[in-house]
VOGU-3710 file (C-alpha; in Angstrom, 3 decimals, decimal comma):
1> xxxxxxxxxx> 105,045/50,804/96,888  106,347/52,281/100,551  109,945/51,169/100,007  111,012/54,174/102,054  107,803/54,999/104,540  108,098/52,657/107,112  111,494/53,290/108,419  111,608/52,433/112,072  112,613/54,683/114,871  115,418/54,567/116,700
11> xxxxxxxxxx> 115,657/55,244/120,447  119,094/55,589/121,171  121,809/56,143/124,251  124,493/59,020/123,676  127,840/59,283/124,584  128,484/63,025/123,887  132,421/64,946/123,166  131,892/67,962/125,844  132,323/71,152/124,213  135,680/71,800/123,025
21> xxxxxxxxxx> 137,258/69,646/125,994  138,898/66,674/125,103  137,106/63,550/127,064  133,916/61,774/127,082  130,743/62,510/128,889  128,389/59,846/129,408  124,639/61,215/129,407  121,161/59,814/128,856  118,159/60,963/126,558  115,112/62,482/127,964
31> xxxxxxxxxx> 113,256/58,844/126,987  116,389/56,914/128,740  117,889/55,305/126,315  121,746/55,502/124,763  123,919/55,038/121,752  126,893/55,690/120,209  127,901/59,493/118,541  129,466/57,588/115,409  127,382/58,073/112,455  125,998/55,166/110,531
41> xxxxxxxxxx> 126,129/54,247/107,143  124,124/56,238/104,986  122,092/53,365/103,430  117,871/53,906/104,015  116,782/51,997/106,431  114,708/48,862/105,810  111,226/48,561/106,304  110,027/47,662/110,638  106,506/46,893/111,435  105,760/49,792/113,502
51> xxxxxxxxxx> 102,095/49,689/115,978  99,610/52,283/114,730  99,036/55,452/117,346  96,415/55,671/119,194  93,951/58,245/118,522  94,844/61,849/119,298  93,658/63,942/122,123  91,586/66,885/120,641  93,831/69,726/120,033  94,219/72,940/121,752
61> xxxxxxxxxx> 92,688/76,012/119,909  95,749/75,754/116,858  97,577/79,434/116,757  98,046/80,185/113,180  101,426/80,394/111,843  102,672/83,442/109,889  101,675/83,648/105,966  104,010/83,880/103,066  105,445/87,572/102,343  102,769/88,814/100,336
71> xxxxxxxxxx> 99,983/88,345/103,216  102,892/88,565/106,188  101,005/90,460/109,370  102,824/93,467/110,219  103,300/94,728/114,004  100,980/97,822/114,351  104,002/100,025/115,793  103,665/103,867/115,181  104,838/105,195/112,334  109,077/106,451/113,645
81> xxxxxxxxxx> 111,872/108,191/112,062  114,436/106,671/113,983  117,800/108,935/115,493  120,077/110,503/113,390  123,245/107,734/112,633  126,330/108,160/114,518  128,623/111,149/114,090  131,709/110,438/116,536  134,883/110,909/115,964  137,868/109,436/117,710
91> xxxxxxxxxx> 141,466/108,787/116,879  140,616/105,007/115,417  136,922/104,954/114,250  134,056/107,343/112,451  130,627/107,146/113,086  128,227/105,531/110,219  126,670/108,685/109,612  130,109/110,326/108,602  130,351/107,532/106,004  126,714/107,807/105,101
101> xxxxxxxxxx> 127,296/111,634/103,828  129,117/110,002/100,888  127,573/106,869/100,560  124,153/107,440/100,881  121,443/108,171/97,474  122,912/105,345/95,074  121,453/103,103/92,939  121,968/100,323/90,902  121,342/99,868/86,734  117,672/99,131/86,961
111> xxxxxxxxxx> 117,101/102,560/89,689  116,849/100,284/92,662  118,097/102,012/95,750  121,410/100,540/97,131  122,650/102,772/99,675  124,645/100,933/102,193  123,271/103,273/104,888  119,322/102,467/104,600  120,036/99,115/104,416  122,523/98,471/107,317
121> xxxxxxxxxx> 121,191/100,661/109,329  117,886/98,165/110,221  119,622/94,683/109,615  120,748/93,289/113,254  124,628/93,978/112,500  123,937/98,052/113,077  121,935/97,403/115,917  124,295/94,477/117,694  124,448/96,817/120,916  120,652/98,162/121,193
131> xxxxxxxxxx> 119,317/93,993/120,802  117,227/94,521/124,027  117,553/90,277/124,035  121,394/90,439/123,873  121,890/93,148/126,775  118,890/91,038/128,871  121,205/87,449/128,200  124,731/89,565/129,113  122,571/90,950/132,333  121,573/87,197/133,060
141> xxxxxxxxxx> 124,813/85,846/132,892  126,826/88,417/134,866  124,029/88,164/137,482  124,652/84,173/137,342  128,464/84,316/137,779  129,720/87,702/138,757  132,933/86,622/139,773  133,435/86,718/135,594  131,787/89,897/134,901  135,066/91,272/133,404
151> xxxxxxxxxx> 135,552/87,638/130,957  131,148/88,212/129,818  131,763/91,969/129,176  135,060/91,963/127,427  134,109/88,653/125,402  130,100/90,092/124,305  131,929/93,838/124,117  134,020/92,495/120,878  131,506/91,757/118,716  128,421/93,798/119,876
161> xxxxxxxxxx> 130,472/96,849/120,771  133,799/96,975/118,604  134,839/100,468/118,174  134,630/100,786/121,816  136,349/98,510/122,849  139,326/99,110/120,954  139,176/102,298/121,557  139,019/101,768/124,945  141,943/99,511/124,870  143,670/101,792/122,753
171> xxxxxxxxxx> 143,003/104,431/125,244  144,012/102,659/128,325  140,529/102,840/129,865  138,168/99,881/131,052  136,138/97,566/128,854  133,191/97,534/130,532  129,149/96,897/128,854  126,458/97,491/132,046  126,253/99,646/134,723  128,474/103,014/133,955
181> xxxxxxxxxx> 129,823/100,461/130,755  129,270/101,223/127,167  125,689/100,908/127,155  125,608/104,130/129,269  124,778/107,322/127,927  126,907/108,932/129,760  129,879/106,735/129,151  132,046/108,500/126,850  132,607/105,499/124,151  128,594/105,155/124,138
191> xxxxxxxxxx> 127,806/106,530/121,125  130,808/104,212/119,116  129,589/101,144/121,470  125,763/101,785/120,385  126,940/102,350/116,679  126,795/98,416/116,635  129,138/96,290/114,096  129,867/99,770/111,887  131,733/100,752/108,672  134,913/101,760/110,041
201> xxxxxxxxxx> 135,163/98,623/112,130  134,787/96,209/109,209  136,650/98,024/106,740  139,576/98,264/108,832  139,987/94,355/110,004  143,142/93,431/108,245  143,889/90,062/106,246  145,665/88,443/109,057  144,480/85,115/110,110  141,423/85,185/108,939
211> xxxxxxxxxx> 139,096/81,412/108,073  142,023/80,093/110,775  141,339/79,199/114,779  143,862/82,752/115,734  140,641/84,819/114,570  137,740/83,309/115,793  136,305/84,306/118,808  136,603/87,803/117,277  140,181/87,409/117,220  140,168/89,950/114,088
221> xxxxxxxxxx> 143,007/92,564/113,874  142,872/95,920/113,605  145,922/97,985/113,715  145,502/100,935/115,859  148,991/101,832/115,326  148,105/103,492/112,361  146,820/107,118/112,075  144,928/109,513/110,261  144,943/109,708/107,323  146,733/106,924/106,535
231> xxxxxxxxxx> 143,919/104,655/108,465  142,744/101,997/106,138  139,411/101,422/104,782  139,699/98,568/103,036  137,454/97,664/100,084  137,126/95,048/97,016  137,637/97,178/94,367  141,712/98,100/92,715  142,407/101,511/92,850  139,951/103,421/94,490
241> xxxxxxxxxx> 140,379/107,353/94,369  142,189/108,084/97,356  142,237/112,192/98,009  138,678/112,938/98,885  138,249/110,648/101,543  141,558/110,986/103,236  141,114/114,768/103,585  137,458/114,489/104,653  137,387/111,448/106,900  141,315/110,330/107,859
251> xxxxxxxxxx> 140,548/107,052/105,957  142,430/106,051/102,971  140,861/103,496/100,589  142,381/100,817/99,633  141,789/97,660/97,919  141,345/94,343/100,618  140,075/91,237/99,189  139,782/90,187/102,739  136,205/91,524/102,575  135,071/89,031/100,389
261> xxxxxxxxxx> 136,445/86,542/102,510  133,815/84,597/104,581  136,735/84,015/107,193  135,958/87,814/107,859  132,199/86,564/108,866  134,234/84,268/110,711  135,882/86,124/113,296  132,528/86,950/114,932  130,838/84,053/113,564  132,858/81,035/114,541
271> xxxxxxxxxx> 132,597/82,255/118,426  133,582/79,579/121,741  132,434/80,991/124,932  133,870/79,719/128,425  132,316/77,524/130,624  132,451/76,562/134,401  131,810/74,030/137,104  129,664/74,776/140,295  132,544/76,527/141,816  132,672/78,959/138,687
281> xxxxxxxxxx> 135,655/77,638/137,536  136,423/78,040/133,988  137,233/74,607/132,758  137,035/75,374/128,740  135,343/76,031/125,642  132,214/75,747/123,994  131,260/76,234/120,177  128,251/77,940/120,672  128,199/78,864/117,328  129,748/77,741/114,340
291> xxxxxxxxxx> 128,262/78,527/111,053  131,899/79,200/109,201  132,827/75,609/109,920  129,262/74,293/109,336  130,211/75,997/105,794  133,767/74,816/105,367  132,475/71,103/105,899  129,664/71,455/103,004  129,533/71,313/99,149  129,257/75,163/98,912
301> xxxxxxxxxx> 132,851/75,884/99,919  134,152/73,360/98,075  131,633/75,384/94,870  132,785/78,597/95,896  129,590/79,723/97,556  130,105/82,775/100,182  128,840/83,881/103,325  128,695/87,248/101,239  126,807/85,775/98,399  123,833/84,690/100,230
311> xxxxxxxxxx> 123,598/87,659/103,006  125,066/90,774/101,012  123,356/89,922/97,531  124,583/91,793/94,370  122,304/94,683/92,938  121,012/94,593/89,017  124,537/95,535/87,379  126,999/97,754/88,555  126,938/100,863/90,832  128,825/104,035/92,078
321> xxxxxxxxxx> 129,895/103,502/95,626  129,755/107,018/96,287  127,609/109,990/95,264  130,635/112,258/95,599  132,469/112,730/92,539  129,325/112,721/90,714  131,152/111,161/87,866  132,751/108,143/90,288  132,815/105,011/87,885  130,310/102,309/88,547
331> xxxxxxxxxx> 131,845/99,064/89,392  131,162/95,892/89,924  130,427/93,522/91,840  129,075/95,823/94,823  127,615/94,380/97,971  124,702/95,351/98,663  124,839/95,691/102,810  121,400/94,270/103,513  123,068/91,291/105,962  119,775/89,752/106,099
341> xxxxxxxxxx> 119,652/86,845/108,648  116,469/85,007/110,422  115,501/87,177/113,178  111,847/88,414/111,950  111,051/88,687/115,895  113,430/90,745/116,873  112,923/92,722/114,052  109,364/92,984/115,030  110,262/93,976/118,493  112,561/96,685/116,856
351> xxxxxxxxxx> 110,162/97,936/115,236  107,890/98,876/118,356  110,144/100,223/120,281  112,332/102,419/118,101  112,072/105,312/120,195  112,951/103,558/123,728  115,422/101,665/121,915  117,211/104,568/120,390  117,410/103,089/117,240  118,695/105,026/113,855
361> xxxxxxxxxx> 116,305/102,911/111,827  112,877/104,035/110,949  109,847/102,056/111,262  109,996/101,590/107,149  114,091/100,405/107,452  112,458/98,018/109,376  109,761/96,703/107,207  112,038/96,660/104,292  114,589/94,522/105,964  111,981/91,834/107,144
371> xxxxxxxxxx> 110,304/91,748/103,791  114,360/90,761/102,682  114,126/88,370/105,781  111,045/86,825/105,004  111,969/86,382/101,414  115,480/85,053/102,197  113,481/82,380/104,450  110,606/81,187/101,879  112,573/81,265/98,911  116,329/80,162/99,827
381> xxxxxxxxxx> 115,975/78,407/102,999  114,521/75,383/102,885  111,877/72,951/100,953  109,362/70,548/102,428  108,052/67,923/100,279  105,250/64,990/101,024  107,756/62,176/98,837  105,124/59,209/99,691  101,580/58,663/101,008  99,304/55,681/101,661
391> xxxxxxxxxx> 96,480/55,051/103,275  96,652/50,964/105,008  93,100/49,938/106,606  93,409/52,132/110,018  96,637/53,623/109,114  97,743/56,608/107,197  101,867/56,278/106,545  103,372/59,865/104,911  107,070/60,257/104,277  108,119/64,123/104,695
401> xxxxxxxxxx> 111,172/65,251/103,076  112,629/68,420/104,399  115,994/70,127/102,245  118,010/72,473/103,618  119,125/75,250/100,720  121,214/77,170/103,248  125,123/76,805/102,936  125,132/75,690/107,278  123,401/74,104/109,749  119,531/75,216/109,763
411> xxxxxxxxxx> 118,484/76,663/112,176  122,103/78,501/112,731  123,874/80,182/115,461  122,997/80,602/118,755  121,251/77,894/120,381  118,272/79,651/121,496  116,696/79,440/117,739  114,773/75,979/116,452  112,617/74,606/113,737  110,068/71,995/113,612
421> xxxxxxxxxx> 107,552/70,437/111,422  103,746/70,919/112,425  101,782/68,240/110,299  98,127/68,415/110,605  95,667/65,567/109,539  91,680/66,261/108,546  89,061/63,566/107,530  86,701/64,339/104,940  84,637/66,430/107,194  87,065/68,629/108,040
431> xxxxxxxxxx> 87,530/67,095/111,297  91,385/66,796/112,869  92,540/63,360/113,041  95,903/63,955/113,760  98,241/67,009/114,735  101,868/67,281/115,657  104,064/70,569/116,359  101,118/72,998/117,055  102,629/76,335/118,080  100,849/78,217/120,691
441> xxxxxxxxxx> 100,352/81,671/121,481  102,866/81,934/124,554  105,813/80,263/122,127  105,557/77,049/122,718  105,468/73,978/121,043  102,072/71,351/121,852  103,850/67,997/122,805  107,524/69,565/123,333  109,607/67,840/126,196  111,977/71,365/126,374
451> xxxxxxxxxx> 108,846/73,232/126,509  106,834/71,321/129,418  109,711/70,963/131,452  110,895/67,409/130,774  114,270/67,287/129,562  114,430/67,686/125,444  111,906/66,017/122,738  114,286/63,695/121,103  115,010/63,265/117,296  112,902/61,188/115,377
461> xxxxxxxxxx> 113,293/58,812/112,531  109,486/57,801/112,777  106,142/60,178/114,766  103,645/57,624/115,973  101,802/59,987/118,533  100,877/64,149/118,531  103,356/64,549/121,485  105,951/63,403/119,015  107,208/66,484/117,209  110,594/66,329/114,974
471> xxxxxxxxxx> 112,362/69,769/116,544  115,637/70,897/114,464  117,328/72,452/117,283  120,906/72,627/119,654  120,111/71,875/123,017  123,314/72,269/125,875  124,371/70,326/128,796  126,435/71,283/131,625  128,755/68,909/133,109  126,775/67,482/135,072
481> xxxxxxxxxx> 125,502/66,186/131,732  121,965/67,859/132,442  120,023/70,288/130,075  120,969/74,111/130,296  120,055/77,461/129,209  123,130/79,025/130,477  125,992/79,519/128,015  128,479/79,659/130,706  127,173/76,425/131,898  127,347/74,874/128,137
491> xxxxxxxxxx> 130,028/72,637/127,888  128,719/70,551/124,850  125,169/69,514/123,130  123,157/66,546/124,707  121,127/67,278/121,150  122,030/68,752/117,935  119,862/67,742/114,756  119,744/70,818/113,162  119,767/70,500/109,072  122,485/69,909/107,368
501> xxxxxxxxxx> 123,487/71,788/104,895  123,815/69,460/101,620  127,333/67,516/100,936  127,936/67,905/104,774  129,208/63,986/105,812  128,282/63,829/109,595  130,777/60,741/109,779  133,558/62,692/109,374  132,580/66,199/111,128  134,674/67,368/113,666
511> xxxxxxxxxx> 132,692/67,300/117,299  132,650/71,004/117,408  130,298/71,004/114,694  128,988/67,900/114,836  125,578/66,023/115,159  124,344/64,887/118,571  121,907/62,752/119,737  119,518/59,957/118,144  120,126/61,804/114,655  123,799/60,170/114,935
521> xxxxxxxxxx> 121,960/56,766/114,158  119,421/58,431/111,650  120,577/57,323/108,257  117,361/59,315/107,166  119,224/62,945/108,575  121,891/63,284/106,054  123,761/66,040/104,670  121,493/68,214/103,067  118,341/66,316/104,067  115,847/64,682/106,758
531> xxxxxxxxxx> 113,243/62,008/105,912  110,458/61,778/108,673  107,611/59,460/108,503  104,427/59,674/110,372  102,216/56,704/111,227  98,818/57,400/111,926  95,595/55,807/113,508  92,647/56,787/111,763  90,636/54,434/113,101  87,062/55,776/113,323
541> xxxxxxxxxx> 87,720/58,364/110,218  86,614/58,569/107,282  88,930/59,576/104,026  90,308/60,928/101,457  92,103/62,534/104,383  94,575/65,830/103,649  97,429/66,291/105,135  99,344/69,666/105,523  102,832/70,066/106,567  104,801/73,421/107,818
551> xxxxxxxxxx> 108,476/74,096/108,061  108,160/76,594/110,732  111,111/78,649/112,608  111,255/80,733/116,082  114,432/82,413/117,551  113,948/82,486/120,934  112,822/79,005/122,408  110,470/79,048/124,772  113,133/76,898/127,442  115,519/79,865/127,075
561> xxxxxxxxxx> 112,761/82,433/127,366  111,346/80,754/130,627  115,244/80,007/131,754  115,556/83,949/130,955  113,269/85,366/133,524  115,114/83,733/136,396  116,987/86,444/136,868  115,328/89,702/138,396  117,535/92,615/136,160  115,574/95,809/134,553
571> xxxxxxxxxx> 117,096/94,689/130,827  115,881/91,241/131,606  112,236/92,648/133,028  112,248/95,135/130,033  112,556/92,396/127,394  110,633/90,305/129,349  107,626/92,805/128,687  108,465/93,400/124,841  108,533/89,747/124,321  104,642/89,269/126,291
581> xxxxxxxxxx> 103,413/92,292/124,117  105,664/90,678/120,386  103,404/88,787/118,047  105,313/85,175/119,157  104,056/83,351/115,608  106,702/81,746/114,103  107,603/82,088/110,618  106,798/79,629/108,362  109,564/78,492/106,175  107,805/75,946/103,868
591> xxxxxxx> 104,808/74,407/103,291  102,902/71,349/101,957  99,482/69,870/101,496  98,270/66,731/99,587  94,889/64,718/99,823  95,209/61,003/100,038  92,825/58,161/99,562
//
């Protein structure tokens, strides 16, 4: 019985909240329709007689999709050491690789290396100020409004380049990223600026307003008033010997439960950029990202699930946190700094370009931190299930359930990333019947709206056609209440379906981190879940027909890659090239295949 399958879809009109501006902005759907941004009940829907699809277009020559971690391709970069890690000095900060003397050849009960150094030094945290893509999208902008270049710099310079820019400010000297800015050489605050989100940056943020409003943005405080070696470096653990590493370093340990605080994720992580009219007029704010509040809203605050839990696992048993005294006590429980994320591309890119890049990670810190990535994504991500199947004279009806394990939305962050669901159909030849979501080799999505250039591909309840594909994805308007690309043109989402993470009540979000679009009417997109049923002709075919199903994930859209190359900038030309020479497959996050009769 198909109590569930035949769900109808629901074309809908929005009236979207614009960014964090208080006021409405009435806008319409790519398809032209509208609706209200109050969520529904969350009662299924009842059954609706729905017309069977027409039969499918032949696909294009399908791109295949990246294999689970044990058969993952690997780019075919040279084999690369990587640069030594930092070794600045200056009167508020230490390079990593004055930390990494001490903190660098431990391991954890069962002999598993745990340094913090190998591991950070490849995750996307250390290398926040080499991201080719983030210095080609601060290029972009500055090149779009240059009247703001001081407001980009300042506002990317706090989380991408921290050290230096309080040390800059603490010296009295400009904040400044391109041109003779941080990302210089020859600046002198380059080599704390290219040291990326670093050890003595975190450890030093101080339990002041953190998980509140004051320290978002990257709002975080860090006292420069204090100096060596009374400079704190704070840590989770009571009592930590205090001698060594004030006479060796200027830092004194103490203990800071703020770093087991997610609202210290939060101050870089919870981030509203500006945004303007045509004049370039800043008019207010936009939550471009918003994962701590995503969090806050779900079931795993309320369990006591972390930000650290999930993306600084613990090791098997205790460890010592330094190899000098050799006799330090083991303790417990120790972070393990492997900040693993979602970004296998950029990784990849990373990984081929280590030398032009400068990077301090080695080709093998690289490969180790996407095997963490990949295995974060296939195993505590997300789950795709086929719930019901039937096969009706001419038409094949399969509900697709699709979970979302991650404590926020899914994809999360910056808007550029999406997911989607590519569901193939074959007759008993072998013969495609049906196929919806087919990635292609230059990034893009077969059937997307974004993609061809015709608006956005809306949510769906119900896929009757190929050129229907269910994308999980943030997509921005400006105020003219037309799609953009460009953050400082954001001022709210025409779109936002991204999963929910589970216990998340979209009736009662706040419209910073709310859900936009037709999924506002989708009592099948819940918290923690999205039903999606697919009617299809096979009219002409013969069964038992299988049907396979792929959660698949990219980071960089193909709209904001094509949006990207607008601008005619060396960083945006360079990553232009490393993202026409990057393997563009996107990563599959689950997977499903069933044969019905």
């Amino acid at each position: 019985m198909l109590s569930r399958l035949s769900r109808c879809k629901h074309v809908v009109t929005l009236i979207l909240l614009a960014g964090a501006v208080l006021g409405v902005c009435a806008v319409t759907s790519c398809d032209g329709q509208t609706a209200p941004t109050q969520a529904p009940p969350t009662a299924k829907l009842q059954p609706t007689a729905v017309a069977p699809t027409t039969a499918p277009q032949s696909p294009t020559a399908p791109l295949p999709t990246q294999a689970p971690p044990t058969a993952a391709p690997q780019p075919t970069a040279a084999t690369q050491p990587g640069l030594p890690l930092a070794t600045f000095t200056s009167s508020h900060f230490s390079g990593s690789g004055n930390c990494a003397t001490c903190h660098t050849r431990l391991a954890d009960t069962a002999g598993n290396d745990v340094s913090i150094d190998t591991h950070w030094r490849s995750a996307m945290m250390a290398n926040a100020a080499r991201d080719p893509f983030w210095q080609a999208t601060v290029a972009s902008e500055v090149m779009r409004f240059p009247a703001l270049r001081s407001v980009i710099e300042d506002t990317c310079a706090n989380c991408h380049t921290p050290m230096a820019r309080h040390q800059a400010l603490a010296d009295g000297t400009a904040v400044a990223l391109l041109d003779s800015g941080f990302l210089n050489p020859d600046n002198p605050l380059s080599e704390a600026g290219s040291d990326g989100v670093s050890c003595t940056l975190c450890h030093q943020i101080q339990d002041k307003d953190l998980g509140q409003a004051e320290s978002f943005s990257g709002k975080y405080f860090v006292d420069t008033s204090i100096k060596e070696p009374d400079r704190p470096s704070f840590g989770p653990f009571p009592d930590p010997p205090q001698d060594m590493m004030r006479a060796s370093t200027g830092f004194t340990p103490l203990l800071g439960q703020q770093t087991t605080d997610p609202g210290l994720c939060a101050t870089c992580h919870t981030l509203y950029t500006p945004y303007v009219d045509d004049g370039g007029n800043v008019q207010g704010t936009f939550p471009e990202q918003t994962p701590f509040l995503e969090w806050q809203h779900s079931a795993y605050a309320a369990e006591g699930q972390t930000c650290q839990g999930c993306h600084m696992p613990e090791p098997a048993g205790p460890v010592a946190i330094s190899n000098i005294p050799r006799n330090l006590e083991a303790r417990s429980p120790f972070a393990q700094h492997h900040f693993v994320g979602g970004n296998v591309f950029m990784l990849d890119v990373l990984k081929s370009h280590v030398e032009d890049l400068g990077l301090t990670a080695s080709t093998d810190n690289l490969d180790a931190t996407r095997t963490r990535t990949m295995n974060q994504f296939q195993n505590r991500t997300a789950n795709l299930a086929i719930v019901e199947s039937e096969v009706s004279g001419d038409t094949l009806t399969v509900a697709l359930k699709v979970e979302n394990k991650a404590g926020h939305k899914f994809p999360t962050g910056f808007p550029w990333r999406r997911a989607w669901l590519h569901v193939t159909v074959t007759d008993a030849n072998g013969k495609v019947v049906f196929e919806s979501g087919q990635p292609q080799a230059d990034g893009s999505i077969a059937g997307c709206d974004t993609d061809q250039g015709n608006g956005y591909e809306s949510h769906y309840d119900m896929i009757t056609s190929p050129d229907q594909v269910q994308i999980y994805e943030a997509i921005m308007h400006g105020l003219d209440g037309q799609v953009t690309y460009t953050l400082l043109r954001g001022s709210g989402y025409i779109k936002d379906n991204r999963l929910l993470p589970r216990g998340f009540d979209k009736a009662t979000a706040d419209q910073d981190f709310s859900v936009y679009g037709s999924a506002t009417l989708d009592r099948n997109f819940a918290g923690g879940e999205d039903w999606v049923t697919y009617q299809i002709d096979t009219q002409g075919a013969a069964g038992p027909f299988t049907v396979t199903a792929e959660l698949l994930y990219q980071s960089i859209s193909r709209g904001f890659m094509t949006d990207l190359r607008h601008d005619e900038d060396p960083l945006v030309d360079r990553f232009g090239r490393y993202y026409d020479e990057a393997d563009k497959r996107p990563v599959v996050v689950a997977s499903v295949q069933e044969t019905v009769r």
